[in-house]
C-alpha positions in Angstrom: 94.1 139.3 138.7 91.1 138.4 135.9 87.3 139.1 137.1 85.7 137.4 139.4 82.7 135.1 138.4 79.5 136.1 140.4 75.8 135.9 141.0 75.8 132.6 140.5 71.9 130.7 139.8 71.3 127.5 139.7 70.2 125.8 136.7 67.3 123.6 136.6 67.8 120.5 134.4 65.9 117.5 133.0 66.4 114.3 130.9 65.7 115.0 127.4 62.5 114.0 126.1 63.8 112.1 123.1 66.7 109.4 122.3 69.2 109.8 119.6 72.1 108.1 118.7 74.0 111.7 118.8 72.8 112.0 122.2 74.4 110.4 125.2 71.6 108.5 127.7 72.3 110.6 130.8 72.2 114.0 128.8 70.0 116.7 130.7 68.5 119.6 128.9 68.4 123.2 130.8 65.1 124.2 131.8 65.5 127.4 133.4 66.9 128.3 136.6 65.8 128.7 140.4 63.6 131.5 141.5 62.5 132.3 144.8 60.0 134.3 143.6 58.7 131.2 140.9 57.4 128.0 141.6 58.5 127.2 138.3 61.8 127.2 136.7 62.5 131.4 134.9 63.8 131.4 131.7 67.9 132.5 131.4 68.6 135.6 130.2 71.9 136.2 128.9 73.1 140.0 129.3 75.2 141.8 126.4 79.1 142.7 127.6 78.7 139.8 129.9 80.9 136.5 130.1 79.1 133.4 131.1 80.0 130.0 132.3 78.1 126.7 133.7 80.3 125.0 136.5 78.9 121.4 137.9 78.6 121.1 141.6 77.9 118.2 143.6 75.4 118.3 146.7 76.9 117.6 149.9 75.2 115.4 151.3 72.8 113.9 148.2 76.1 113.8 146.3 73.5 114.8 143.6 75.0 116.7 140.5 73.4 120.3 140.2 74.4 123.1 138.0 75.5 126.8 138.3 75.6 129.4 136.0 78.1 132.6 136.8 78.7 135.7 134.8 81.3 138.4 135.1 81.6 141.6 133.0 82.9 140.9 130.0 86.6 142.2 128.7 86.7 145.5 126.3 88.3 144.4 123.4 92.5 144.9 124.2 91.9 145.5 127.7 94.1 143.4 129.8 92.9 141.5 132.9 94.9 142.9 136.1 
């Protein structure tokens, strides 16, 4: 069975401050992510020998799109997942 994903944040984003033709309109750019202790969005910091991915989740209710970042420890090099 591969690792589990876990402690999971959510990720604060906004619409990016500037148009480009590389850039699609509903684009968000990543702020930071939710702290109890912060009124403010924290900075991410990404851990060494860690694995990371963003997964999109929808509010219930606002049907709002919201973000999550989860980590796992990361494989050693020719270790197998089980």
């Amino acid at each position: 069975m591969p690792r589990p994903y876990g402690d999971p944040v959510e990720i604060v984003t906004e619409p990016i401050p500037a148009q480009s033709p590389f850039i699609p309109e509903n684009a968000k750019i990543v702020v930071g992510e939710v702290a109890p202790a912060s009124p403010d969005p924290i900075p991410i910091v990404l851990l060494p020998g860690y694995e990371y991915r963003m997964r999109e989740w929808r509010h219930p209710s606002t049907h709002e799109i919201h973000w999550q970042l989860e980590r796992r420890k990361a494989s050693q090099l020719g270790e197998a997942d089980e």
